[in-house]
N, C-alpha and C positions, 0 to 999 in steps of 0.2 A: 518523423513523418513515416509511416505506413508506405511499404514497397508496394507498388499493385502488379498483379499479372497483367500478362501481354493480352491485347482484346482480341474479338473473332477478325477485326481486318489488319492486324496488327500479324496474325499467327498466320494468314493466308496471305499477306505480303512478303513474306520471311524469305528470301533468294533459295533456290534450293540448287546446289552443284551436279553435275555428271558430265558423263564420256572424258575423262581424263586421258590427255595423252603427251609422251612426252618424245623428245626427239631423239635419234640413235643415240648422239655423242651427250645424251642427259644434260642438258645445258637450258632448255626450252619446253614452258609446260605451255600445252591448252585445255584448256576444258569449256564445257557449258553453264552459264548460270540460267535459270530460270526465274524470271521477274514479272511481275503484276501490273497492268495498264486497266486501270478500273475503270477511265472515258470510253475505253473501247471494249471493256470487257471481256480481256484478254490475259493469259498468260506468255510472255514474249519469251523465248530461247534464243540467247545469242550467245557468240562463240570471244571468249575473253584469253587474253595471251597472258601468259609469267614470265618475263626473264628480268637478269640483273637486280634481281629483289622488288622488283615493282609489275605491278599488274596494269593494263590498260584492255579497254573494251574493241575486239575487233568491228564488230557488227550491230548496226543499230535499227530503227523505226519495226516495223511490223510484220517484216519480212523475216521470220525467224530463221535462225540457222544451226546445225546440228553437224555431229558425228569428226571433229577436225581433227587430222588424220598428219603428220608428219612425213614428208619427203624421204626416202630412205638415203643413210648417209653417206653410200657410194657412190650417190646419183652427181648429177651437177644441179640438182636443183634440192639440197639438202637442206638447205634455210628456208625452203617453201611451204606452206602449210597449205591444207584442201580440206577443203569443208561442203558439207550441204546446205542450202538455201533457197528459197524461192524468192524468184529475181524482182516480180514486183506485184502491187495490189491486182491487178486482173491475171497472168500467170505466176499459180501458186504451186507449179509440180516444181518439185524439189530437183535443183541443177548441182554439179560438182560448177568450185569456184576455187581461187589460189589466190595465195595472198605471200608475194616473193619478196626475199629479205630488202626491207627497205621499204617499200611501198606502203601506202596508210590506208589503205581500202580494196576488196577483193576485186577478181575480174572473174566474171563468170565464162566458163569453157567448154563447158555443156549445152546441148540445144535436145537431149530426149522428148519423146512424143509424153512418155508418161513419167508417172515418179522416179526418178531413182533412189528405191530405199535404201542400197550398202554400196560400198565402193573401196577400191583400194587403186595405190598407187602399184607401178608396174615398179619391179624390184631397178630396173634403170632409169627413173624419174622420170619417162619417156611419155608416159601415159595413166592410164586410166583401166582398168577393168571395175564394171559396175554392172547391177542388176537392176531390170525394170520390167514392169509388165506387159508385155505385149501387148499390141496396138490393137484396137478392136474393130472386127470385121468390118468393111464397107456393107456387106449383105445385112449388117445389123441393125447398122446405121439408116440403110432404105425399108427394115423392116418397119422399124422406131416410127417413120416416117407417114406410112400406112397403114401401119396397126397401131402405132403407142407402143408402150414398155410392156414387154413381155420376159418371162423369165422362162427356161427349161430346168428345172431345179437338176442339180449335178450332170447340165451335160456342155455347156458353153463357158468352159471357165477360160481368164486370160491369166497365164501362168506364169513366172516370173523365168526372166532369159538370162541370158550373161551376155556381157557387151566389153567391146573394147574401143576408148577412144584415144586418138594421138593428140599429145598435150598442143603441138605446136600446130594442128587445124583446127582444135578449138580455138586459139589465139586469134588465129586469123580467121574463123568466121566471126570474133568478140569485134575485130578492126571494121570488118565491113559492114555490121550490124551499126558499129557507134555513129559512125559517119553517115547514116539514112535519118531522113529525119522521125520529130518521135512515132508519130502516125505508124511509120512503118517497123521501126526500130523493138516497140513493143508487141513482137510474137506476130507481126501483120494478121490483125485480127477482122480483118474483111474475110466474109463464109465462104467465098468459091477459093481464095488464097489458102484456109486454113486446108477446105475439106483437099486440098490437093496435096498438101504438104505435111498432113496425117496419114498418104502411105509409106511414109520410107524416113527413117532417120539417117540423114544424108552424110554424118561426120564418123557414125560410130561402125566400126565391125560388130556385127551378129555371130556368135558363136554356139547357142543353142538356140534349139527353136523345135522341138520335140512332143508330140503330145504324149501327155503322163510324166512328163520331168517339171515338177514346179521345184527350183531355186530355192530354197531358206536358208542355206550358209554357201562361204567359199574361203577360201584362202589362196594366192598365189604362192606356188612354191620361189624360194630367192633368187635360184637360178632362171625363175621368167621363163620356164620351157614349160609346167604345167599349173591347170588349177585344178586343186581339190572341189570337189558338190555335194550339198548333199541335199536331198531332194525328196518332195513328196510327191505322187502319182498326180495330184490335183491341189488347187489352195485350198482344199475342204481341210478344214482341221479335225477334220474325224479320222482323216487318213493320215495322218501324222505315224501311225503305229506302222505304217508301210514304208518307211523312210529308206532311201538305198545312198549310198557314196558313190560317185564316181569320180576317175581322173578323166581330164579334159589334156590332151597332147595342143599344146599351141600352135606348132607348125602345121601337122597333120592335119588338126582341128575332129581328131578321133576321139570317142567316148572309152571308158571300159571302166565298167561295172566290177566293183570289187566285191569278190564272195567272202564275205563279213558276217562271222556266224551269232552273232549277239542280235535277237529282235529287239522289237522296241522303237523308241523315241531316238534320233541320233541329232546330235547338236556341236555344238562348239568344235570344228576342224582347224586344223593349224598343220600347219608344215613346222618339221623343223631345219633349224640355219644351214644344212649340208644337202636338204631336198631330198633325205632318201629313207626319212616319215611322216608318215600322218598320224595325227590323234583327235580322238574327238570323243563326247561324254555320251552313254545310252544308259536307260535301265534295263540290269543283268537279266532280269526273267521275265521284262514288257509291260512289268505293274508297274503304275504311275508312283505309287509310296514305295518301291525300288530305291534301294541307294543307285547315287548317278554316278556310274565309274568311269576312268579312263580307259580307252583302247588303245593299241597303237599297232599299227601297222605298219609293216615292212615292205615299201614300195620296191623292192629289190629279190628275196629272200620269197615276199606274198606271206609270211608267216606272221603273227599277231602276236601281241601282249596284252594282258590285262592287268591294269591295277585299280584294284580294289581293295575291299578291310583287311583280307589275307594276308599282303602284301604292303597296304602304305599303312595299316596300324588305325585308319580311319573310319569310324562307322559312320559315316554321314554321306550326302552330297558331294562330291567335285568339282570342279568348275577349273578347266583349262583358261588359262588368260595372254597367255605369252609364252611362242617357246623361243629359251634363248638360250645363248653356249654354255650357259652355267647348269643349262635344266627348263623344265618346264614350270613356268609360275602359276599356282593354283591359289585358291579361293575355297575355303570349307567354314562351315558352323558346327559349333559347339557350345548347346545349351543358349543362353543370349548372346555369347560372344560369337566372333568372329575373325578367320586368321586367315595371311597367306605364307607361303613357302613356294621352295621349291623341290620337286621332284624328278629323282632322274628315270629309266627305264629298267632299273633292279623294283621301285616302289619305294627308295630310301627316301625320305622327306625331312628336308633342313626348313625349319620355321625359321621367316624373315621377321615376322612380327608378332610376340606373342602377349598380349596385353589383355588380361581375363576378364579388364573393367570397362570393354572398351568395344563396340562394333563398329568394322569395316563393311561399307557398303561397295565399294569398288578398288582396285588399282589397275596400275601397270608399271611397264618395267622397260628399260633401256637395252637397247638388244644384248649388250654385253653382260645385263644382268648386274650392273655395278649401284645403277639409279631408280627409287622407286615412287612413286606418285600412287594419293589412296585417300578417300576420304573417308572419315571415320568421326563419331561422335561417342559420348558416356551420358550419364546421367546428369551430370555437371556442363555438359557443353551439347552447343549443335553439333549437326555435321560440318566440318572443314576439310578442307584440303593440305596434304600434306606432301613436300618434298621432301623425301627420306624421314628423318628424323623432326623438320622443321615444319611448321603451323604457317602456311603460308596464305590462308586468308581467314578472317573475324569474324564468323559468321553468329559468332558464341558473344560481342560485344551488342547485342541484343538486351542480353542477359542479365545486365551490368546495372545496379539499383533496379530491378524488376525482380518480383517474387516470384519462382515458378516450381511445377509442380515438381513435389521430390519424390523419384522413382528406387521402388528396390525390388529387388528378389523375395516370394516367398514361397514358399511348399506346402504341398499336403496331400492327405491320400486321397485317393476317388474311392468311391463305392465297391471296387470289387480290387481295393488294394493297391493300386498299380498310382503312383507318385507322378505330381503333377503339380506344376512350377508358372507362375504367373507374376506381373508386376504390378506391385500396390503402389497407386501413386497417391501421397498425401499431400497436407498444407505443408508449408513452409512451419507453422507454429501447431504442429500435431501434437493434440494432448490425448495419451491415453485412458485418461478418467473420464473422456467424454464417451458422445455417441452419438457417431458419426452416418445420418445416409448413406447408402451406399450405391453405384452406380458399375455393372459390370459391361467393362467394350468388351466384345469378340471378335477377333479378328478374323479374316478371309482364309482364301485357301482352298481346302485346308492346311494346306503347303505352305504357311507362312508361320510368320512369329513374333510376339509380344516384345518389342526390345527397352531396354531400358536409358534411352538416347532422350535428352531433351527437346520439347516439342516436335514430339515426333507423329503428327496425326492432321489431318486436315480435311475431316468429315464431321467429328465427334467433338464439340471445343472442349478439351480435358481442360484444357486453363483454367475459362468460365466457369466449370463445375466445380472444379478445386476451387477457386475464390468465392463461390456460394455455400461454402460448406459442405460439398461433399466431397467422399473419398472413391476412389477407380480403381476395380480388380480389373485386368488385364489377362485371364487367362490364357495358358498353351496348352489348348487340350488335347486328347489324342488326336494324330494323326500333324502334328505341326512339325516342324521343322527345327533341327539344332539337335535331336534327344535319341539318332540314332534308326537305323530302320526297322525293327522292332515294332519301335513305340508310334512309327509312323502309317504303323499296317493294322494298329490297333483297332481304327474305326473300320476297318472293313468288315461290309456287312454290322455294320454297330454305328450308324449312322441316326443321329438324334438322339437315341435312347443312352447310348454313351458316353455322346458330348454334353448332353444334361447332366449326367453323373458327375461327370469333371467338375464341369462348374457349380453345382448345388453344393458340391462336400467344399467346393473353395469358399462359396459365400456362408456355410455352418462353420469352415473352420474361422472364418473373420468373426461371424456372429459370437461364435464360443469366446474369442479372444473378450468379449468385452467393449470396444469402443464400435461398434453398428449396431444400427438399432434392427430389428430385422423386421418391423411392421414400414420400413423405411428403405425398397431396394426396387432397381430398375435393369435392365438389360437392353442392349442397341448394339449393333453388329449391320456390316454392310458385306453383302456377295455370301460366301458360305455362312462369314458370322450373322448378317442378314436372316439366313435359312433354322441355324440354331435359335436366335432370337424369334422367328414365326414359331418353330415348334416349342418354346420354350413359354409362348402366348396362349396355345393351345394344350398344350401338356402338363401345365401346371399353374395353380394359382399362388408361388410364392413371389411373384414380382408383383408392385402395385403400377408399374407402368413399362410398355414394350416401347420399343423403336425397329422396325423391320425396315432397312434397306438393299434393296437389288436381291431378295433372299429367293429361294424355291421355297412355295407351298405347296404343290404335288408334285413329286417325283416322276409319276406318268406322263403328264403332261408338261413336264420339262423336257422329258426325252422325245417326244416327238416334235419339240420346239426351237431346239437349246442347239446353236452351232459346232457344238463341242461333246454331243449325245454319250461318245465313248466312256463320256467321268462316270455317268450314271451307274454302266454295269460294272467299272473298273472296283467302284466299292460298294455296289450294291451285290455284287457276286453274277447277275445274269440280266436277261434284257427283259422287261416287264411280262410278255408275253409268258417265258417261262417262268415268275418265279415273281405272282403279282404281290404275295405277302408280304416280301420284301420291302418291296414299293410303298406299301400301304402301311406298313409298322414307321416307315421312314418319313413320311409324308404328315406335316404339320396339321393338312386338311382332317385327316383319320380323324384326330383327336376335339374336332370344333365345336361341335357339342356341349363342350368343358369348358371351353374358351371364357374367360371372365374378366381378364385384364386388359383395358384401356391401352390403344394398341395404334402407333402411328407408324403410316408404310408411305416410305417414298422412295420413287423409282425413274430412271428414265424410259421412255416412250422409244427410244432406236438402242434397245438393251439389246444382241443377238445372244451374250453370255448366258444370260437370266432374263429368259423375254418379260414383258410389262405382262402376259395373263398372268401370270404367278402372281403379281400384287393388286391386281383384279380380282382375284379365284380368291383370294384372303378377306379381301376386301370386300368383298359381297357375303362370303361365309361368318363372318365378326358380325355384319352389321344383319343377319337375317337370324342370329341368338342373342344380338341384344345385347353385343361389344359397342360401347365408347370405339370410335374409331377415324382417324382422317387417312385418308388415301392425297398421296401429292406427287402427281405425273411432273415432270421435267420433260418439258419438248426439247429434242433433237437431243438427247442425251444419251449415251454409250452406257457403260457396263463402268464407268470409270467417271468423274467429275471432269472435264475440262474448260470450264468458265470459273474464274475466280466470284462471280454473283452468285452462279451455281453454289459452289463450296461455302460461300454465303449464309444463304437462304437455310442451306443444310442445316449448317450452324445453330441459326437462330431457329430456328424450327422444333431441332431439337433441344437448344436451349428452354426455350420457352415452352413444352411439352413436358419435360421432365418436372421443371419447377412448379408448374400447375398442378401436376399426379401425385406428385410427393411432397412439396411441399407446399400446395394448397395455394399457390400465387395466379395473377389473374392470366386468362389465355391472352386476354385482348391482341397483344403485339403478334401471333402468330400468322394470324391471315397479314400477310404483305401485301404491301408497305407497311409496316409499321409507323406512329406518330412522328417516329422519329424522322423521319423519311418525308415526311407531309411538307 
């Protein structure tokens, strides 16, 4: 009997793992599974525990839960685990919660007005430091009232703060809340109750509260006397290139700004276990395709280090993960693969794990540095999770009498010479004497990368296509990730006209091999791959069918759109005003005129990444020359899928758009519901 692939609810069912964490004495892992509730049309996050070789689920129903965090192992409360969760169907702001050795279900210990998106435990088990957003004005709220919704663009932002709470008056606000009855017990949501008790979070200390200091990282140093910041002027993500550090003195509860000569983006802070550094990752010269190094800083001395290629031998990315007595655990790619190590403060780096066939998407490490937790998948298997050396859950028994698509490496040159590396995924029964369709994904970014992990996609059914007969280029084209910074500063200023080169010479060099047909080739990409795939509609007539999602089709009018404006000039070299050529060589719309292939854009309608005019502005330019075209809005939808229908719809959408352009099958199932559904 014939193996079949996995189907589109089959592939968007598939658990997917993160936040791995394990505890000091390496004995106890948590992590997240992400799982599918299609009644509710939901994807659920909850928090699953590892120890003594068996896995059970901490957290269950629709109340998801995230980030679970380990008790440090000096404390008295070192078997206790904290996590985030929102406590019930009507309050959905995210609370810290602990789940102490022995007990089968959390206690929630937090009462924040707002989210709390990060949190860490206080190095004595004692508490809580977390961040949240500041409460929003009264004056706002009566304006709301008077006038409706009003925005000031960039002048009323609610910034995120840093909070301290003590573990044992959570406890007992948790006592005195269980013992009311439900009415009141749930957030007492009578309006004169609430709007009183939305001035003041009555449990936690406030420790900042600063206008121009927004919050994006922190770490507590172990000795519990400071925390590291590091902070943007405002939550505008255009000002992200403003980024400063400061130390927070606990006692004191003083600021002080450290004079840190590397500009740029600063991220990933950590203390290390003696408290007397800090490190954290920026780009050296503030371009975004910057390799991301290490800094470190000498809280004592004021004197810095950097390690970079000079020094750890690595031309890529870094990624600080854990600093522990052994050294600092990092995170870098190379090429598809993916590795960690550790490194000390010379830049020597001992690799922990170095497996060429294999990419790690995350770990971590036991403070001692002895135990490590990672998940990692190949081309042969999902992602799993691993303790040290041991496969400690199945996510890969999926897989097991199911055909799936077989991923490899292949190479070739671009157009102006320069090597370029992509993955060909075929049948399970690939015969080279045929001739084969061909379908090329592009992925995002441009900061991302093609990897060669099984089922590793959940926009695009690669399955589906492989079991219809066709074959999937996957290119890395310039400017991607893995190949070095170089190669990743390639597309500046070479935006479209270069990422077309990449891929044209990858689908001539499949063509040349023999097994594609090339009157028989497609292109679809979501977010920048989205943006190659519009200019690739417009630019050229060698695809008989497009797929545009979430992509830019003008440049200019992404930057006056786009939450994130800074990418534009970062690789376009300047801001439209000076230097509109640019804009307009780059911009899909330029080229419409020429536009000839049959062309489907679907988008969400609350994109702030890639606003909805961009597949508007396509979508009225295709259909006014006399493009084949469907335009498919997604209400309420981000920059990113979050409804497993949503990812769905995608699916089939694009399933059935391809099959019809290329291989001449009927549309009918496209407009949803399909028959099948009736």
């Amino acid at each position: 009997m014939e193996e079949k692939y996995l189907t589109i609810e089959e592939l968007i069912a598939l658990p997917k793992l993160s936040n791995p964490s394990i505890n000091d004495n390496g004995t106890k892992v948590a992590y997240v599974k992400r799982q599918v509730d299609w009644d509710n049309n939901t994807f659920q996050w909850h928090v699953w525990i590892y120890e003594d070789g068996k896995h059970y689920q901490l957290t269950r129903g629709r109340n998801e839960s995230y980030l679970p965090r380990w008790a440090p192992a000096q404390s008295l409360s070192s078997n206790t685990l904290a996590y985030l969760a929102k406590p019930n169907e009507r309050d959905r702001k995210r609370q810290i919660f602990i789940k102490p050795e022995g007990d089968v279900t959390g206690i929630q210990v937090s009462y924040a007005l707002e989210d709390i998106s990060a949190f860490q435990w206080a190095p004595s088990g004692e508490g809580f430091f977390f961040i949240s957003r500041e409460v929003e004005a009264n004056s706002i709220k009566k304006r709301r009232e008077i006038y409706g919704e009003i925005e000031y663009t960039n002048r009323e932002y609610r910034c995120n703060n840093l909070y301290y709470l003590d573990l044992q008056t959570g406890l007992a606000k948790t006592t005195v809340v269980n013992q009311l009855p439900k009415d009141l017990r749930e957030g007492n949501e009578n309006e004169e109750g609430n709007s009183k008790k939305e001035e003041k979070d009555e449990l936690s200390i406030q420790f900042t509260a600063l206008k121009n200091l927004h919050i994006i990282d922190f770490d507590v140093a172990p000795s519990g006397e400071k925390v590291a910041l590091i902070t943007f002027p405002s939550p505008n993500l255009a000002e992200q290139d403003k980024a400063e550090v400061y130390i927070l003195d606990i006692h004191s509860q003083e600021l002080k700004k450290l004079n840190i000569p590397f500009v740029g983006v600063k991220h990933d802070i950590l203390f290390s276990p003696d408290s007397k550094y800090i490190c954290f990752t920026y780009f050296r010269t503030g371009k975004w395709f910057d390799n991301k190094c290490i800094g470190i800083y000498n809280l004592v001395s004021d004197e810095v280090i950097q390690l970079s290629p000079e020094n750890t031998g690595i031309d890529e990315c870094i990624y600080p993960l854990r600093w522990t007595s052994k050294g600092i655990l990092i995170w870098w790619q190379e090429r598809i693969s993916s590795y960690i190590g550790l490194v000390n403060l010379n830049g020597e780096v001992t690799s922990l794990i170095a497996d060429t066939n294999s990419y790690i998407q995350t770990a971590t490490i036991s403070l001692d540095g002895e135990n490590l937790v990672y998940i990692k998948g190949n081309s042969q298997e999902c992602y799993d999770l691993y303790y040290n050396d041991l496969r400690i859950t199945n996510q890969s028994a999926i897989l097991e009498n199911r055909a799936f698509a077989q991923k490899e490496p292949v190479r070739w040159l671009s157009l102006d010479g320069t090597e370029i590396e992509g993955i060909l995924c075929k049948p399970v029964n690939f015969d080279l004497t045929k001739k084969y369709p061909l379908l090329v994904k592009v992925h995002g970014g441009p900061k991302s990368t093609s990897l060669a992990v099984a089922l590793e996609d959940n926009i695009y059914p690669i399955e589906s296509f492989i079991e219809k007969g066709f074959i999937v280029l996957q290119p890395n084209y310039r400017g991607s990730n893995g190949y070095g910074e170089k190669f990743r500063s390639l597309n500046y200023k070479d935006l479209g006209t270069g990422d077309y080169a990449d891929i044209i010479s990858g689908v001539d060099y499949l063509v040349n091999q023999g097994f594609v047909d090339a009157e028989k080739i497609g292109i679809m990409g979501w977010s920048q791959g989205g943006y190659i795939s519009a200019f690739c509609t417009t630019y050229s007539n060698r695809f008989q069918a497009v797929s545009v999602g979430a992509g830019i089709s003008n440049w200019v009018t992404h930057y006056v759109s786009t939450d994130i404006y800074p990418f534009t000039h970062y690789y376009l070299g300047d801001i439209p005003w000076n230097d509109m050529e640019a804009y307009q060589k780059a911009s899909p719309m330029t080229y419409i005129n020429s536009a000839s292939t049959p062309t489907l854009i679907q988008h969400g309608d609350a994109d702030k990444r890639v606003p909805v005019s961009n597949a508007y502005e396509l979508y009225r330019g295709l259909c006014d020359v006399g493009v084949k075209t469907e335009l498919v809005i997604f209400k309420n939808m981000g920059h990113g899928v979050n409804k497993p229908g949503m990812a769905r719809a995608l699916m089939k959408q694009n399933f059935i758009w391809f099959c019809h352009h290329i291989l001449e099958e009927s549309m009918n199932d496209f407009y949803l519901p399909s028959k099948e559904l009736d």
